[in-house]
C-alpha positions as CSV (number, residue, x, y, z in Angstrom):
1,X,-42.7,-4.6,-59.3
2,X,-39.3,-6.0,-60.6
3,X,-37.0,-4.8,-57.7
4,X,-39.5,-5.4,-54.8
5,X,-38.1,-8.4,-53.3
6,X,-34.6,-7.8,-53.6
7,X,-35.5,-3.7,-52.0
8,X,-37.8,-5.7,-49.4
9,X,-34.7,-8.2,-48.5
10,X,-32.0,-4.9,-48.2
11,X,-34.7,-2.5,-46.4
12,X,-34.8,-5.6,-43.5
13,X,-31.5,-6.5,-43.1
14,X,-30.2,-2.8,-42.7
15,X,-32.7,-1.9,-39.9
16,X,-31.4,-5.3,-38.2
17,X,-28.2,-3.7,-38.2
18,X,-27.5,-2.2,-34.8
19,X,-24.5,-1.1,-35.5
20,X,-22.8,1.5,-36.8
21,X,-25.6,3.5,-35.6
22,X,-25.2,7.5,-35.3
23,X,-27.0,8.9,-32.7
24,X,-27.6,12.4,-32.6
25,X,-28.8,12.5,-29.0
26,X,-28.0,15.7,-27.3
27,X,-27.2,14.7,-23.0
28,X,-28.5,17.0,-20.8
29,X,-26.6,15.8,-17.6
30,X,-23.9,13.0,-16.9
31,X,-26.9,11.1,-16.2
32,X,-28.3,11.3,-19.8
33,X,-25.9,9.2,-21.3
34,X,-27.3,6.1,-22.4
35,X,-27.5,6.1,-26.3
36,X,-27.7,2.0,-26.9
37,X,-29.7,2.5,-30.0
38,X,-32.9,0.0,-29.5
39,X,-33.4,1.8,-25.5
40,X,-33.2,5.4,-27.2
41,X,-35.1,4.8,-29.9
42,X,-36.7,1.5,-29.3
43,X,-38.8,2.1,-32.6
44,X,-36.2,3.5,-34.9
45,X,-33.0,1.9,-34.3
46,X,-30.8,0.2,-36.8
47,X,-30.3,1.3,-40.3
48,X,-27.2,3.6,-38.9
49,X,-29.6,7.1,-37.8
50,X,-33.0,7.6,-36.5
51,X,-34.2,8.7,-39.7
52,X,-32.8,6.6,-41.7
53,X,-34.3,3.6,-39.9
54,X,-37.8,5.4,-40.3
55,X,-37.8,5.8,-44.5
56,X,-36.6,2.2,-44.3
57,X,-39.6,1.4,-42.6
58,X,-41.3,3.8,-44.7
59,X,-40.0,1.5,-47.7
60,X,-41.6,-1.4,-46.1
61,X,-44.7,-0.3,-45.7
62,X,-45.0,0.9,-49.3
63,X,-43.6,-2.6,-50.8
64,X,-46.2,-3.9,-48.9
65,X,-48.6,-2.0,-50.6
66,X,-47.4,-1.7,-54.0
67,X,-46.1,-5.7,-53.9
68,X,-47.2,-7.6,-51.2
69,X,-46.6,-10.8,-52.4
70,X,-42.7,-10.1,-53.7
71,X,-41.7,-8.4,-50.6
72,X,-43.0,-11.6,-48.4
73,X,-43.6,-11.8,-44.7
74,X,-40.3,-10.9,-43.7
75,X,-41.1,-7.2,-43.5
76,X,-44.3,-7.6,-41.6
77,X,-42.3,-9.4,-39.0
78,X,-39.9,-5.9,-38.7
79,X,-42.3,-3.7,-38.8
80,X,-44.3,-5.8,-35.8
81,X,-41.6,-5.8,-33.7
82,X,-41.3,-1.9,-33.9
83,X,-44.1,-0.2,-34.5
84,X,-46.0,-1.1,-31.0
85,X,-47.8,1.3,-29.2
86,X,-45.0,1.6,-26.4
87,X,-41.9,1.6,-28.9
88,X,-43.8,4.5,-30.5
89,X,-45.1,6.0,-27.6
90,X,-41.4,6.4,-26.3
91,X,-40.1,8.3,-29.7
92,X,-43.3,10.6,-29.2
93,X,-42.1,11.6,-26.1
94,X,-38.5,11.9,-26.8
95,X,-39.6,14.3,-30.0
96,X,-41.3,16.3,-27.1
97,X,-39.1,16.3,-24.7
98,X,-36.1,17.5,-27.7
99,X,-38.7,19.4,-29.9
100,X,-35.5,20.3,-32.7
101,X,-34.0,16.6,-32.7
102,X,-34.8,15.1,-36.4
103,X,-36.0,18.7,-37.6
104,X,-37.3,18.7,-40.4
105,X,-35.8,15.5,-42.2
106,X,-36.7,12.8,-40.1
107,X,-40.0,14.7,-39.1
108,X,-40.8,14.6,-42.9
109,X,-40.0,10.7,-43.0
110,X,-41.6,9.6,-40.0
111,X,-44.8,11.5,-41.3
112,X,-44.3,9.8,-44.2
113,X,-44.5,6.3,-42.1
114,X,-47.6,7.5,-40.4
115,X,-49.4,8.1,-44.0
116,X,-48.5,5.2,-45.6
117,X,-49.6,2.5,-42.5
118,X,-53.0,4.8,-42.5
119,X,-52.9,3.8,-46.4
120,X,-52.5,0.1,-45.9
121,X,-55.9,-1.7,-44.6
122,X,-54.0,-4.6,-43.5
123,X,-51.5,-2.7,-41.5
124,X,-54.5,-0.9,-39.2
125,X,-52.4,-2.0,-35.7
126,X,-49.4,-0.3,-36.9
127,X,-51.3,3.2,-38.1
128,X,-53.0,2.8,-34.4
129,X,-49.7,2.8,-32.9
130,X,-48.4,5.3,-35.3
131,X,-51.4,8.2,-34.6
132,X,-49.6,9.7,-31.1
133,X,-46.2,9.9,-33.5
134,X,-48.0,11.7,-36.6
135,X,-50.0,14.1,-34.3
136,X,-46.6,15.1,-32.0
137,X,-44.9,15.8,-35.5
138,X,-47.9,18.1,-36.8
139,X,-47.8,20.2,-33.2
140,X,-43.9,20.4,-34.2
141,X,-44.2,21.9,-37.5
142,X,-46.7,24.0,-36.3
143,X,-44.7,25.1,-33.9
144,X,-41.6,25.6,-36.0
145,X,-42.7,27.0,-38.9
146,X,-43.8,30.9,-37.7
147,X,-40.2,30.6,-36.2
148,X,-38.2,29.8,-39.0
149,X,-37.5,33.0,-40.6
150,X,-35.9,32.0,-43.8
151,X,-35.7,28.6,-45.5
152,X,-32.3,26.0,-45.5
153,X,-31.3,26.0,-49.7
154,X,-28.6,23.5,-49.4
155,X,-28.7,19.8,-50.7
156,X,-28.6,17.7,-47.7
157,X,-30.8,17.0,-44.5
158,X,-32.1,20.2,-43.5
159,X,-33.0,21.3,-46.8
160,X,-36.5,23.4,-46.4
161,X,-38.1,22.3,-49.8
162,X,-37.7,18.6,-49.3
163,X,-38.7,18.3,-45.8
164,X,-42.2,20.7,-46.9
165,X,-42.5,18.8,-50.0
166,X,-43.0,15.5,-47.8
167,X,-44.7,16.5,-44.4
168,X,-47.6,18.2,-47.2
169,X,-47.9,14.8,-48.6
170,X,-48.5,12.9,-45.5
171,X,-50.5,15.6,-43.4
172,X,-52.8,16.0,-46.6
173,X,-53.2,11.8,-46.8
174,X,-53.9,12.5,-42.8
175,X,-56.5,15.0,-43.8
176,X,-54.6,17.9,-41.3
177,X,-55.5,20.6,-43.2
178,X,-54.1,22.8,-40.7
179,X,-50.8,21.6,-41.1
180,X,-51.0,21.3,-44.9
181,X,-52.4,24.8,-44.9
182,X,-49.2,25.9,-42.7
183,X,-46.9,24.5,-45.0
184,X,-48.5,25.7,-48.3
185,X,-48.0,29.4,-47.1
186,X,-44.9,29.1,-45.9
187,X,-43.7,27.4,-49.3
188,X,-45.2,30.3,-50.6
189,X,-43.8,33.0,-49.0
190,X,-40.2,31.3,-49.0
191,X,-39.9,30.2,-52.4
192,X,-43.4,31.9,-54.5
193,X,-41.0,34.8,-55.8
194,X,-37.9,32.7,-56.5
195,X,-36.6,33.2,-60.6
196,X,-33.8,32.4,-62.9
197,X,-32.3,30.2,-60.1
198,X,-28.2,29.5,-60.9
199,X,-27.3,25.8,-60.9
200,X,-24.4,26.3,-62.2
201,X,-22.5,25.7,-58.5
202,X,-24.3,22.4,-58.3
203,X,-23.6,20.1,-56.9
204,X,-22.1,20.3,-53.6
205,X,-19.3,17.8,-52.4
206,X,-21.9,16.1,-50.1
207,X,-25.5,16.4,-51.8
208,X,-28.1,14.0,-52.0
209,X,-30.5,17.1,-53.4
210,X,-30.4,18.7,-55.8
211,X,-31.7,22.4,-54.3
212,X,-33.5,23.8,-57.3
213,X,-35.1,20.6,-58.4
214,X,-36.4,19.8,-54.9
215,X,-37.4,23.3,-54.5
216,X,-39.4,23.1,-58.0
217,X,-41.0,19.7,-56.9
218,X,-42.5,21.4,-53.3
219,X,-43.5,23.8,-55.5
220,X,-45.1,21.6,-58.0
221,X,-47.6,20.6,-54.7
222,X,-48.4,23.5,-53.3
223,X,-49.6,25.5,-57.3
224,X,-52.2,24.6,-59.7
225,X,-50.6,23.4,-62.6
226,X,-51.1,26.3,-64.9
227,X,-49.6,28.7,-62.3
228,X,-46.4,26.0,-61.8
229,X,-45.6,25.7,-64.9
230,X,-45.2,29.4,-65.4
231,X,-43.1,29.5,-62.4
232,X,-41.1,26.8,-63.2
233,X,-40.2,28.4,-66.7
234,X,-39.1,31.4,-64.6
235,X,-37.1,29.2,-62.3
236,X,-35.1,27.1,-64.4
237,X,-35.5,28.9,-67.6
238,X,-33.8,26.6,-70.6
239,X,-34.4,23.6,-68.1
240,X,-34.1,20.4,-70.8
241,X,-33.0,22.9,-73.6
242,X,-29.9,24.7,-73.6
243,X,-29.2,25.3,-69.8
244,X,-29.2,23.4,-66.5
245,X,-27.7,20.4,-68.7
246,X,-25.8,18.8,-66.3
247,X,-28.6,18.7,-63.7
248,X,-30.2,15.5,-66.5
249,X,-26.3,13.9,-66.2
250,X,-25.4,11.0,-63.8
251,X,-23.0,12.9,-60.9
252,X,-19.9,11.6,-60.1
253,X,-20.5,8.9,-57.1
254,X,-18.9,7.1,-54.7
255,X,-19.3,3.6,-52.8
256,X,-16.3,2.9,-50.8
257,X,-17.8,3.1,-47.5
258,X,-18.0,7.0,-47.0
259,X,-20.7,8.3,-45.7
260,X,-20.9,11.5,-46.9
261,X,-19.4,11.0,-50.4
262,X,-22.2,8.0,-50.7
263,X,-24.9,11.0,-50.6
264,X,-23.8,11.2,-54.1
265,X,-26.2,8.5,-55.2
266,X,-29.5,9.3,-53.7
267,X,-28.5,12.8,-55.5
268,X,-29.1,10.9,-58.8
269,X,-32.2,8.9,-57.5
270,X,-33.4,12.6,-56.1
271,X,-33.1,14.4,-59.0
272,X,-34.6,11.0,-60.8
273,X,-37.7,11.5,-58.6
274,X,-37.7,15.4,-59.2
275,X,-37.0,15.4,-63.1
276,X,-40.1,12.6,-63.5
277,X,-42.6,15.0,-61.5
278,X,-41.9,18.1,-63.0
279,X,-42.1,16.9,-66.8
280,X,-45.3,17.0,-67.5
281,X,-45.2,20.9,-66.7
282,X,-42.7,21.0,-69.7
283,X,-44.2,19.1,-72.1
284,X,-42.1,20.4,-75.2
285,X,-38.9,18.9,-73.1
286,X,-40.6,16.1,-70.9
287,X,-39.5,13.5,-72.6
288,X,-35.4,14.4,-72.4
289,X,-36.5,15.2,-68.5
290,X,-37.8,11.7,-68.4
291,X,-34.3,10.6,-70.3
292,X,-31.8,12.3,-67.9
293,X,-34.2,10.8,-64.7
294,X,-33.7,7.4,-66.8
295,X,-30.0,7.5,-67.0
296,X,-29.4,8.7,-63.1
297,X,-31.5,6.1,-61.7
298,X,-29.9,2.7,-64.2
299,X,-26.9,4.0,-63.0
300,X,-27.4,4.2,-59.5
301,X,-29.6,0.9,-59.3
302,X,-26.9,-1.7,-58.2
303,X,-25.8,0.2,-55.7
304,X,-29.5,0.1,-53.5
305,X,-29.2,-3.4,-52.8
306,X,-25.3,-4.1,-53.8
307,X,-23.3,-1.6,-52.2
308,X,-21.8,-0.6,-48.6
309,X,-24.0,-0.3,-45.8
310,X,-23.5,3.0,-45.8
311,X,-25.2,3.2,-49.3
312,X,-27.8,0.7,-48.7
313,X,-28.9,1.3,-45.4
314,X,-31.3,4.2,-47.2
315,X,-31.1,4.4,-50.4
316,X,-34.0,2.0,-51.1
317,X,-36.5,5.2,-50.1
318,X,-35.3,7.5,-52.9
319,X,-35.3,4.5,-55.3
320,X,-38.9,4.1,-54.5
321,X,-39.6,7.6,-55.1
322,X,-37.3,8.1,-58.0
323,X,-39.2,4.3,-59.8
324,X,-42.6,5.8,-58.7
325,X,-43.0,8.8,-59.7
């Protein structure tokens, strides 16, 4: 894999970053005050948010299945030191004791985790510690979904579609049909009817999704094919002919150190990602899909492992997904 080590060598030096790290933690008290990343979060510290540090880790994991020998030893040495049954056990119960903290994003991701070191035969002591995280997460969605009356369209973390498209994959890899049959309805019901969606407003100032293409690639899961690519030509009709050009185009980004405004390069690995997944439902127009994921993802490449932290400390996870796919 020709970016593994260099990915591998980013992925770990980010989550040894402690700092700038952005908690979220809500206090309850004047007691409930102490947010020193590693004692909040002893497993997901570093890499600048809680979820954040878990696709990182998610990244490792997957190098270390997909290239072993380029991403080296270093990762294994990380991930040990995290992902121990009381570092774990201690963001289990802080996800129970907040039940809306991380929801849906960093649900999705740390799901994601769970999956992949369930995937990984050599990495059996971290899935072990993983299980209580990955069950705690499935009573959440289950939870959440009945209550959640209408889905989150927008291009950033709380965006329905992504967090449904992910938290299916892993809960179907973790054979929870329960949870993958929760999410399938709810996909379903929230987006099943959706046509002739209007992209012409995106993007967004702050996106790193693209809201029609992540809703088309959830959707792309939870359909058989046939029945996807009939609602995908209802969605996005013209998609790679003579509409929704500038969805295939390379967004205007920025690296100087801004958070937000660096969300504008995981938009292009995003779409990347999306654009290669949905192709082959478009066949007559796959291949200038597959050209305008090409040109988002060249583009955005240097930035991964060469830009400011606060580009590299995640984008590695949508580069995986946008060079996998």
């Amino acid at each position: 894999m020709k970016y593994a080590a260099a990915w591998a060598a980013i992925a770990c030096e980010v989550l040894e970053t402690p700092y700038p790290y952005g908690s979220a933690h809500a206090s309850a008290s004047p007691d409930d005050v102490d947010v020193t990343p590693d004692r909040l979060h002893p497993a997901f510290h570093g890499s600048y948010d809680w979820h954040s540090s878990a696709h990182m880790q998610w990244s490792l994991v997957r190098l270390l299945t997909l290239a072993p020998d380029q991403a080296g030893h270093r990762p294994i040495e990380v991930l040990d030191h995290r992902l121990t049954p009381e570092a774990i056990a201690t963001e289990a119960a802080y996800l129970r004791d907040h039940p809306s903290y991380e929801r849906p994003y960093g649900w999705a991701w740390a799901a994601m985790l769970v999956a992949a070191a369930n995937k990984l035969p050599q990495a059996k002591n971290w899935a072990d510690a993983l299980t209580p995280l990955g069950d705690t997460i499935a009573d959440l969605v289950l939870g959440w979904l009945p209550r959640q009356a209408y889905p989150v369209r927008h291009g950033v973390h709380l965006n329905s579609a992504f967090a449904l498209a992910l938290l299916l994959e892993a809960y179907d890899d973790l054979g929870r049909a329960d949870v993958v049959d929760a999410i399938r309805a709810r996909a379903l019901e929230w987006f099943g009817a959706d046509t002739a969606y209007d992209t012409r407003f995106e993007p967004s100032g702050t996106d790193f999704l693209s809201p029609a293409l992540t809703e088309a690639e959830l959707m792309r899961r939870v359909l058989p094919a046939d029945e996807f690519t009939t609602w995908l030509t209802a969605f996005l009709p013209g998609l790679g002919g003579d509409a929704h050009q500038h969805l295939l185009e390379v967004p205007i980004t920025d690296d100087s150190g801004d958070g937000q405004l660096a969300h504008l390069s995981g938009l292009a690995l995003s779409r990347a990602w999306q654009l290669r997944t949905i192709a082959p439902a478009l066949p007559d127009v796959a291949e200038v899909l597959r050209q305008g994921a090409d040109r988002q993802l060249e583009a955005v490449l240097p930035t991964v492992t060469d830009g400011d932290f606060m580009s590299t400390h995640w984008l590695v996870s949508f580069a995986l997904l946008a060079s996998q796919a």
